[in-house]
C-alpha positions in Angstrom: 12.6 58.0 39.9 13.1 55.9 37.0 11.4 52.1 37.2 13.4 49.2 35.2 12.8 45.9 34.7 14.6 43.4 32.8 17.0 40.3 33.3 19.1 41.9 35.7 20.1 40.3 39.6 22.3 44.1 40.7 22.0 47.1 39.7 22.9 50.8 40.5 24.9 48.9 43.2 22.5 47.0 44.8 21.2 43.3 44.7 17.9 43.5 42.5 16.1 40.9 40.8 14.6 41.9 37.7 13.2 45.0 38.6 14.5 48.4 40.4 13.8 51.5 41.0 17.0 54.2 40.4 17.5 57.7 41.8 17.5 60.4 38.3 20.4 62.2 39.9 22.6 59.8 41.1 21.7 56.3 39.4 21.5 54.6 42.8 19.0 51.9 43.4 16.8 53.3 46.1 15.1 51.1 48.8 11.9 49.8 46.5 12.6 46.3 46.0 9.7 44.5 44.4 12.0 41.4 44.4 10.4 39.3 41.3 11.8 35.6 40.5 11.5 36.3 37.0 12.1 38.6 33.6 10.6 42.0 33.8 9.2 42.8 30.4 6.6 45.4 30.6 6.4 48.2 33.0 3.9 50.8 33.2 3.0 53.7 36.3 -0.5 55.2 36.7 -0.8 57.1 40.1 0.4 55.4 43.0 1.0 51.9 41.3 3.8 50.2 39.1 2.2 47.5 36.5 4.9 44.9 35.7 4.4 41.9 33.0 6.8 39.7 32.4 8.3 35.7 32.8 7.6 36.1 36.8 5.3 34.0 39.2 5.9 36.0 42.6 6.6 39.7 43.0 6.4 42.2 45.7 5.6 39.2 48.3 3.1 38.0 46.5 2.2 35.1 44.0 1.6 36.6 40.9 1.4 35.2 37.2 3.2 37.0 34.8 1.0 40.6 35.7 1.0 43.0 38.3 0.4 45.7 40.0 3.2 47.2 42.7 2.9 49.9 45.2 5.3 52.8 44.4 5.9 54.1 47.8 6.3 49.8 49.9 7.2 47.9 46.2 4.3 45.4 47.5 2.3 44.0 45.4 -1.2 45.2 45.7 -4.6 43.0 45.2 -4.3 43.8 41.8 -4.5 40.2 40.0 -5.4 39.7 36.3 -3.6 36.1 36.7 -2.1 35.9 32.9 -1.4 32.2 31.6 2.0 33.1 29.8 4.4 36.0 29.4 3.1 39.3 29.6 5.7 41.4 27.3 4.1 44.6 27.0 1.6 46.9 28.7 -0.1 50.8 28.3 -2.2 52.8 30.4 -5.6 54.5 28.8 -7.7 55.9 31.4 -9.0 52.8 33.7 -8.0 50.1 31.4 -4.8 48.7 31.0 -3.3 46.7 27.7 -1.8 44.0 27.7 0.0 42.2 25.0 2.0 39.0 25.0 2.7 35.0 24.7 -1.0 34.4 26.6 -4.2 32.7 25.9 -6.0 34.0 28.8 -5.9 36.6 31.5 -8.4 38.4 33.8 -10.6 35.2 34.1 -11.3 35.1 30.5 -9.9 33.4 26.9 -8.1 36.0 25.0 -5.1 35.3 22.4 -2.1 37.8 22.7 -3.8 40.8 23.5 -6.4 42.1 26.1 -7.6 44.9 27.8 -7.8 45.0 31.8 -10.0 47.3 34.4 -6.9 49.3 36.4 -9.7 48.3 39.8 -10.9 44.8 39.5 -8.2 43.0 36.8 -11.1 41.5 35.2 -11.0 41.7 31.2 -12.5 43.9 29.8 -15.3 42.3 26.6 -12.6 43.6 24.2 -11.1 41.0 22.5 -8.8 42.0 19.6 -7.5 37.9 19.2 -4.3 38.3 18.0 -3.1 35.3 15.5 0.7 35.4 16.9 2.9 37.4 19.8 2.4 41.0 20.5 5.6 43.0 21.9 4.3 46.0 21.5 1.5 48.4 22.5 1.2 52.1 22.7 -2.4 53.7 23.9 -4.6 56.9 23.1 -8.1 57.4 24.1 -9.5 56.3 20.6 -7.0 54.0 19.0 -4.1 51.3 20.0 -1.5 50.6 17.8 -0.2 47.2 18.4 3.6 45.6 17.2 4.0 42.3 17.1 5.0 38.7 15.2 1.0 38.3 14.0 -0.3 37.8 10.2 -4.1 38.9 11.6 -5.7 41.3 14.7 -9.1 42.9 15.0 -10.6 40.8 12.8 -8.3 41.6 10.1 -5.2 40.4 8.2 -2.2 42.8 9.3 1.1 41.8 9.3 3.3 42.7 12.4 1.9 45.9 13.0 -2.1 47.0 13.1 -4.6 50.0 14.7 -7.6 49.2 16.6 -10.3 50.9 17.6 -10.2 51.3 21.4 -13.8 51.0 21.7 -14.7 47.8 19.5 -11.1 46.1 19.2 -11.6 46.3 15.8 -8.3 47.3 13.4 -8.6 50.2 11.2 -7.7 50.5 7.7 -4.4 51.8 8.8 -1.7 48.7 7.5 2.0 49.7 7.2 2.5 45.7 6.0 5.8 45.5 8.3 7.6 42.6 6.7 9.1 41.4 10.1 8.7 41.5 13.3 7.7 45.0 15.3 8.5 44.8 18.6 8.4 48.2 20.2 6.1 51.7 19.3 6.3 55.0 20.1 3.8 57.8 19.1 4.2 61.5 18.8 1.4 63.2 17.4 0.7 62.3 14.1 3.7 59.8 13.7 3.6 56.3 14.9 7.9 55.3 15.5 8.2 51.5 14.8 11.6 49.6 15.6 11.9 45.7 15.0 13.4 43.3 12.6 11.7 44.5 9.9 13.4 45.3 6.3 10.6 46.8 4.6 7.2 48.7 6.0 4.7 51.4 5.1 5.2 50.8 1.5 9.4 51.7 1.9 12.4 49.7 2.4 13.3 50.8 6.1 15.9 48.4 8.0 14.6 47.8 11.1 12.9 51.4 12.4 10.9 53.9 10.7 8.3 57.0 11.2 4.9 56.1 10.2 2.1 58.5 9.2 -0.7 58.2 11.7 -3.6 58.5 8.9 -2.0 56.8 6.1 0.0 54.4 7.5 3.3 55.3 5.1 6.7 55.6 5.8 7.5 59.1 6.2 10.6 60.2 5.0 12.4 59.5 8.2 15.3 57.2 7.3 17.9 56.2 10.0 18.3 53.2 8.5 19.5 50.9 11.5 22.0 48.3 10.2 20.8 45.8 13.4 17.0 45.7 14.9 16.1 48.5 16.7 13.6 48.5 19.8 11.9 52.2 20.5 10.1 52.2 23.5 8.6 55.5 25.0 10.7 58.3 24.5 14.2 56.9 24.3 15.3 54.5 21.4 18.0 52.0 21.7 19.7 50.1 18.9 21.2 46.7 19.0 
């Protein structure tokens, strides 16, 4: 099965709003059917549940503010209810917390600007509290760091321009700073490289139009260069170009 979201009302020839689920073989939209009445922008699975974020305020029958959590066998939503004040545009899975990063000022019952980290059993907020200054798109999650994409000028306690590490126990950022000069609005990472795309034109000390390979320790450009001539978005393990 392969879970979408986006801006979409049909897809793999069926009425879907926003979010589907397709068949890997055939591309067909099978029978879960959340049936959000907004954007999708975020989706994340863990176990037996879906996590979506996005521009919605009910989804899988149920009233829920820009986060939640879907059953991946009905599509209903389940009790799962952080309850987000603004869009939720991004979200990773570490263990029993979940990440969320976004337009928001508050979620799981307590202040926090852009960025947040949510017990996967209660939705409460966790006391991490990383206070972006500016949007986060983009997270992606280890057991000991999160890297973090975004349209900020400081996170963690630090000044870090579009792009930042923090430490996954404190929310503090790390000296890693690639200094993207743009915006970064999706992450990937495979071992010790940290994949960037955005609207950036120059990052980790290189000129690099709009994606690059980042070393995970020093936080330069490797020498990875597919210089994209329009932003490029990288999300998990598949990149797409616009």
């Amino acid at each position: 099965t392969v879970y979408v979201g986006g801006n979409f009302t049909s897809i793999g020839g069926q009425i879907r709003n926003f979010i589907a689920a397709l068949d890997t073989t055939s591309g067909a939209a099978t029978s879960w059917n959340p049936n959000a009445n907004g954007q999708v922008r975020a989706l994340a699975v863990s176990g037996a549940s879906v996590y979506a974020g996005g521009t919605f305020s009910s989804i899988g029958g149920q009233t829920r503010d820009y986060v939640a959590a879907l059953d991946t066998t009905s599509g209903a939503a389940t009790p799962w209810n952080p309850g987000a004040n603004n869009t939720v545009r991004t979200l990773a899975i570490s263990g029993s917390l979940i990440y969320a990063g976004g337009d928001f000022w508050a979620i799981g019952g307590r202040e926090r600007y852009a960025i947040a980290a949510l017990n996967t059993s209660t939705g409460a907020a966790t006391a991490w509290n990383a206070r972006a200054q500016g949007l986060v798109y983009a997270l992606a999650a280890s057991t000991s760091r999160i890297y973090v994409g975004g349209d900020f000028l400081s996170i963690g306690g630090e000044q870090r321009s579009g792009i930042a590490c923090l430490d996954a126990a404190s929310g503090n950022a790390s000296s890693w700073n690639p200094k993207a000069n743009g915006q970064v609005r999706a992450l990937a990472v495979s071992g010790s490289t940290i994949y960037a795309g955005g609207s950036f034109s120059a990052i980790g000390g290189r000129s690099r139009n709009s994606i690059a390979a980042l070393d995970a320790t020093s936080g330069m450009s490797t020498a990875w260069n597919p210089n994209a001539e329009k932003p490029a978005y990288v999300h998990n393990e598949a990149d797409f170009v616009y």
